[in-house]
N, C-alpha and C positions, 0 to 999 in steps of 0.2 A: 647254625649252619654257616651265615656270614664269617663266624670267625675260623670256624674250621677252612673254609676255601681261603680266607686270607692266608692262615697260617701256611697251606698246602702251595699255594701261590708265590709265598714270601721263600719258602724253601728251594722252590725249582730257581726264583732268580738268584740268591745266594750261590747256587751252584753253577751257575753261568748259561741255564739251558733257556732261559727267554730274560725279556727287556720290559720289565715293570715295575714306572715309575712310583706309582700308588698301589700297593696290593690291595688295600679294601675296599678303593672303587672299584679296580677290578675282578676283585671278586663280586662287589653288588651286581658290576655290571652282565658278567658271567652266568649268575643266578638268573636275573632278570633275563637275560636271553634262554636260559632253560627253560623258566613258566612262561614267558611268552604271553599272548594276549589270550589264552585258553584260562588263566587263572581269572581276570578280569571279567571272563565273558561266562566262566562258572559262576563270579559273585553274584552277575545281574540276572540269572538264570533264563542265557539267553544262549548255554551251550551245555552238553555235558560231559562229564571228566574224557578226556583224551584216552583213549588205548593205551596199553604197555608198550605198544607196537609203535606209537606214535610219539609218545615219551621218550621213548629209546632214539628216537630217529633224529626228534627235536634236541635234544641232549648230545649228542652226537655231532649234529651238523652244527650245534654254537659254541660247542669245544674246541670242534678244528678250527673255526673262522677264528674264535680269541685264539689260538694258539698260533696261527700265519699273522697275527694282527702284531703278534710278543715275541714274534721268533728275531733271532739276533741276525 
């Protein structure tokens, strides 16, 4: 997965549509705001897996913030 969002990452700036210095930390960092602290709190079985509904929503709202954070 990492290297697929790098790859996807490293494309859009080659093309001039955002400003990212590192793609694979920004992709780490991308992922890691997709799972969010829902993955962590799944391990300690101190929560249970998030909705599709919630997934979507989460995934969503950490796309656009990296994407205003990369915009040129």
């Amino acid at each position: 997965m990492l290297n697929n969002v790098t790859g996807f990452l490293r494309s859009l700036g080659e093309k001039g549509l955002v400003a990212i210095d590192d793609p694979e930390l920004a992709a780490e960092q991308l992922i890691a705001a997709w799972l969010g602290l829902s993955r962590l709190q799944q391990s300690l079985g101190v929560a249970n897996p998030p909705s599709k509904e919630a997934i979507s929503q989460r995934v969503r709202l950490a796309t656009q913030a990296m994407m205003r954070g990369w915009a040129l």
